[in-house]
MIVOFI-661073 format. One line per field, with one value per residue: residue number from 1; residue in three letters; x, y, z of N, C-alpha, C in turn. Coordinates in steps of 0.02 Angstrom, whole numbers. Layout:
<pts>
nr = [NUM  ...]
rest = [ALA  ...]
n_X = [X  ...]
n_Y = [Y  ...]
n_Z = [Z  ...]
ca_X = [X  ...]
ca_Y = [Y  ...]
ca_Z = [Z  ...]
c_X = [X  ...]
c_Y = [Y  ...]
c_Z = [Z  ...]
</pts>
This chain:
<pts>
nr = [1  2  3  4  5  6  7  8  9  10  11  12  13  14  15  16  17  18  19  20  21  22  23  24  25  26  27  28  29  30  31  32  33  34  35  36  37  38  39  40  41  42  43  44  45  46  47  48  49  50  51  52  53  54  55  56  57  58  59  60  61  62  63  64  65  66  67  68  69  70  71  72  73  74  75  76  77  78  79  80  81  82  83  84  85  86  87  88  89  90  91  92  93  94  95  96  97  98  99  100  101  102  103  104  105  106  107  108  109  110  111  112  113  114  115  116  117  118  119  120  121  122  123  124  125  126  127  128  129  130  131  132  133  134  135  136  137  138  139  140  141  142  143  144  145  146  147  148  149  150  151  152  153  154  155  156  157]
rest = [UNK  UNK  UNK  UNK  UNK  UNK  UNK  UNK  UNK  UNK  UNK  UNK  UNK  UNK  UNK  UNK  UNK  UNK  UNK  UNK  UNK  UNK  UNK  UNK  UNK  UNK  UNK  UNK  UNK  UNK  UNK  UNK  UNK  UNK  UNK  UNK  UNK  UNK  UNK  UNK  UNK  UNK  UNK  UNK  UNK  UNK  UNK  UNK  UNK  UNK  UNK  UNK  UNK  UNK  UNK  UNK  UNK  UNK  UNK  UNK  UNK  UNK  UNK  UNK  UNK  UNK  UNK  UNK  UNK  UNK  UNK  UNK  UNK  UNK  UNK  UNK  UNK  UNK  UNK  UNK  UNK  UNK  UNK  UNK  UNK  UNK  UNK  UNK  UNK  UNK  UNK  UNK  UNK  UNK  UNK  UNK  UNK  UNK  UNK  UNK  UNK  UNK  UNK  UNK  UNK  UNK  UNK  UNK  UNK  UNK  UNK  UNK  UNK  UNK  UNK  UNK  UNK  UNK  UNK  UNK  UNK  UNK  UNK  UNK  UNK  UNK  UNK  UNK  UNK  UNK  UNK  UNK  UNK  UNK  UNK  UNK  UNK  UNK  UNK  UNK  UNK  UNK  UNK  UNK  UNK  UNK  UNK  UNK  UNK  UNK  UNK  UNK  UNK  UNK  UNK  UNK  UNK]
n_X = [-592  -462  -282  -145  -8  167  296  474  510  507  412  249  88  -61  -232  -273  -377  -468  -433  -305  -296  -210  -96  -67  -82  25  133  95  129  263  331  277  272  234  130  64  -73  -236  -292  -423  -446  -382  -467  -582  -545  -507  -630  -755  -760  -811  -744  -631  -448  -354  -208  -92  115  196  326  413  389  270  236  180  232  231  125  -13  -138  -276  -411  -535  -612  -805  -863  -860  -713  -655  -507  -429  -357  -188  -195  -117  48  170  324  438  559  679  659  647  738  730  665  541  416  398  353  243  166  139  78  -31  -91  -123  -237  -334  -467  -503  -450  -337  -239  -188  -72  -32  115  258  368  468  502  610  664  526  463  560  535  400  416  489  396  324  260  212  232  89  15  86  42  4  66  12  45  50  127  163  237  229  143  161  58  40  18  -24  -66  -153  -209]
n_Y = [510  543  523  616  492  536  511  434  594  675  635  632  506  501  534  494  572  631  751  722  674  699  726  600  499  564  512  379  340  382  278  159  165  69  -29  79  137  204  378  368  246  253  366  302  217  336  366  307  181  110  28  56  101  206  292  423  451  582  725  831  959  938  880  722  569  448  307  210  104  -1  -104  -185  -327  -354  -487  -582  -669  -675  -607  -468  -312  -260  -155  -76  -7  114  212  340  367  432  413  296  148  196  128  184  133  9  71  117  20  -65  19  36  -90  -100  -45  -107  -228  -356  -539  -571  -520  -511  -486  -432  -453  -416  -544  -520  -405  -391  -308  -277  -384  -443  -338  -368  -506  -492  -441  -533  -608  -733  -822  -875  -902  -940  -810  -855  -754  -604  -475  -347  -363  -512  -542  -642  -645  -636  -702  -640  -673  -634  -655  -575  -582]
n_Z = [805  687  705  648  639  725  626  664  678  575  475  451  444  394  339  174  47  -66  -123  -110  -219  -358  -316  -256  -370  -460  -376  -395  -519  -535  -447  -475  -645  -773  -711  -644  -558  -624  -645  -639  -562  -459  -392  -352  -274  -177  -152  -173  -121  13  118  102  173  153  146  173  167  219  195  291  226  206  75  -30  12  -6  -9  42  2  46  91  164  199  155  192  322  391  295  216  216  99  45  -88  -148  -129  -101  -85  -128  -242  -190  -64  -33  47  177  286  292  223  281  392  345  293  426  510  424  417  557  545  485  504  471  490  430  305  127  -2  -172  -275  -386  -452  -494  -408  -304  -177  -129  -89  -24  100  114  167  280  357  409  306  209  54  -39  -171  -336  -464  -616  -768  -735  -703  -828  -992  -964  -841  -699  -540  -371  -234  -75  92  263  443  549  689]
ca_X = [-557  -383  -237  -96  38  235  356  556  492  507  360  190  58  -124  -290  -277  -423  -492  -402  -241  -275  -182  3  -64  -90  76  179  101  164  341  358  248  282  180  75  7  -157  -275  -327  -509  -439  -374  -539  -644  -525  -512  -708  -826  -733  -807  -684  -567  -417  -308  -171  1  159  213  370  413  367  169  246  175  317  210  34  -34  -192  -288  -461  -552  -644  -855  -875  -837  -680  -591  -430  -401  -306  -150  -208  -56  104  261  377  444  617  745  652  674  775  745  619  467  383  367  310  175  140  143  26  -93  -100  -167  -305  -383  -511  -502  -384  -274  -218  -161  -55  14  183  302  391  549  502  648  649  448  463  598  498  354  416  515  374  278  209  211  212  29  45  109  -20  55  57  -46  52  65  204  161  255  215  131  162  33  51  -16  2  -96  -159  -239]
ca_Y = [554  522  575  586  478  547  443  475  647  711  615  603  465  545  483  509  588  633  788  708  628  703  692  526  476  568  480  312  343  373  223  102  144  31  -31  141  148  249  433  349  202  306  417  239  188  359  420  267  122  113  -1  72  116  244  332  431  489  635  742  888  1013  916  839  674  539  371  293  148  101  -64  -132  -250  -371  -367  -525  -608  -722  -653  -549  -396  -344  -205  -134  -51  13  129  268  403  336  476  403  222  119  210  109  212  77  -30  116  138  -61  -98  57  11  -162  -91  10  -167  -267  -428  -581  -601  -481  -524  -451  -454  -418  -457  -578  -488  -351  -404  -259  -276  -437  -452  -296  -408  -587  -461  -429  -597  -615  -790  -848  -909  -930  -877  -804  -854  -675  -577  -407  -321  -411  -556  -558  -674  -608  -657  -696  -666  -653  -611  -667  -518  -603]
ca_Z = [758  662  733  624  676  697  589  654  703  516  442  462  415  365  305  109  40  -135  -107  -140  -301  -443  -285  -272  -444  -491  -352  -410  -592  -517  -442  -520  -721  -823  -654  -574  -554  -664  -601  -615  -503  -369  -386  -349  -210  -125  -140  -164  -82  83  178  95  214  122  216  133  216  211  238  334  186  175  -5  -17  -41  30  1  43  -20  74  78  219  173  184  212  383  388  221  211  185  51  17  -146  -166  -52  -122  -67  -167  -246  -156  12  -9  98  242  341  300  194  326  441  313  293  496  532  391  434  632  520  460  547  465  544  389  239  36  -66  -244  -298  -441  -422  -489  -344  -228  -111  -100  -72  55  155  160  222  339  386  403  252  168  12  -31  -228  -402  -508  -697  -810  -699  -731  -900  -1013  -942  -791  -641  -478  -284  -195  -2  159  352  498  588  751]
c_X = [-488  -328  -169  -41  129  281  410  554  470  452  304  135  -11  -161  -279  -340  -418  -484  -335  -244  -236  -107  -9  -55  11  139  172  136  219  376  351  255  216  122  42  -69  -180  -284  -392  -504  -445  -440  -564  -610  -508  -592  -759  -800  -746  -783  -632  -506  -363  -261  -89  29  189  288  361  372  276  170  195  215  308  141  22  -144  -236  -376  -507  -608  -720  -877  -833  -772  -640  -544  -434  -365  -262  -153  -145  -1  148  275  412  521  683  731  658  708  787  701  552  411  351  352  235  146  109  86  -41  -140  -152  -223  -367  -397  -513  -442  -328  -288  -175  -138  -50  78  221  346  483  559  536  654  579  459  496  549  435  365  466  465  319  250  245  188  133  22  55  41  18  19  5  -45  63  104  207  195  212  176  142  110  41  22  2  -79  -90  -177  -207]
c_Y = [526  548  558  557  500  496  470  543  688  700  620  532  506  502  517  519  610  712  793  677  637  693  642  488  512  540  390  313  350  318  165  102  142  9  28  137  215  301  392  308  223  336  355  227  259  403  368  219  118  73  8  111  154  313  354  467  555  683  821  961  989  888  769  637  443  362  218  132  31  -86  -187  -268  -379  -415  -562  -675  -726  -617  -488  -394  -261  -204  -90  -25  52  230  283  368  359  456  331  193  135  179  129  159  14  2  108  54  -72  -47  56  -44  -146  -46  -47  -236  -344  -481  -605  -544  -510  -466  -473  -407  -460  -491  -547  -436  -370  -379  -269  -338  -454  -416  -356  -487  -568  -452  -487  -609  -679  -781  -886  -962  -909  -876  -786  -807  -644  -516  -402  -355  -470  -593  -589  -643  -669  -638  -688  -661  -644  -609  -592  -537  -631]
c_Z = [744  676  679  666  674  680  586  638  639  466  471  422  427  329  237  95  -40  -163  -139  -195  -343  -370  -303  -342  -461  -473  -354  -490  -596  -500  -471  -615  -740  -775  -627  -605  -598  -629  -575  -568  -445  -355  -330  -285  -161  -123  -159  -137  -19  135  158  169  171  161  162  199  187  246  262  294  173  112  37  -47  -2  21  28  54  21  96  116  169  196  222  282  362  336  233  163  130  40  -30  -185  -120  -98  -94  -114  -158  -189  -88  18  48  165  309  334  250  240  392  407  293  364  526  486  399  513  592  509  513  547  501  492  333  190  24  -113  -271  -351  -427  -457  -421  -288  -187  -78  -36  -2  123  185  202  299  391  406  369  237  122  7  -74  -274  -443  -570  -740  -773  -692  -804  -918  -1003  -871  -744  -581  -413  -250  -106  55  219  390  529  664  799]
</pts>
């Protein structure tokens, strides 16, 4: 069974469910803009995705103001992959991003995890090579507008 975990006594972390879709969906359209995910997306990744690993944080009132979305890999010997990550703007900078990265990351089975991030995304960015992530490679126009993407990864094993 899942136990939620306490985050700096005031948060929790929680399995996301198909339940939370329209917070979810409305706290990816806060942060992400022009990138959030579709309602139908979210639907697909929190109710038919079965390695899906979907988990939000939550504060003291049960708001949700954190998701992180992430995905193992069927096949033996592939990487995982964070499908998406963000915290609720007024909660930024406080560490909980990489609460909700570092406890997602122990949810997935595989021996290495991918992301993608913009490569203007300097906060992302920093969080993840903070967090061991390497550079892998650039994927040229790969968001809307044509912007750039960052490929990266982290050894789990």
């Amino acid at each position: 069974m899942f136990a939620p975990l306490d985050v700096r006594g005031a948060f929790q972390i929680r399995r996301a469910t198909l339940l939370d879709l329209n917070p979810i969906y409305k706290l990816e359209k806060s942060i992400f803009r022009r990138d959030a995910y579709t309602r139908l997306e979210l639907f697909i990744q929190l109710a038919l995705l079965p390695r899906a690993r979907n988990f939000e944080l939550v504060n003291e009132a049960r708001d949700i103001i954190g998701f992180c979305g992430a995905m193992d890999n069927i096949l033996p010997g592939r990487p995982a992959w964070i499908i998406t990550l963000g915290i609720a703007e007024n909660y930024q900078g406080q560490g909980l991003g990489r609460y909700l990265l570092d406890f997602t990351e122990r949810q997935l089975r595989s021996g290495k995890v991918r992301l993608t991030v913009r490569v203007s995304n300097y906060p992302a960015i920093s969080l993840y090579e903070s967090h061991d992530y390497i550079h892998r490679k650039r994927l040229r126009r790969y968001y809307p507008g044509g912007e750039d993407g960052l490929e990266m990864e982290k050894r789990l094993d």
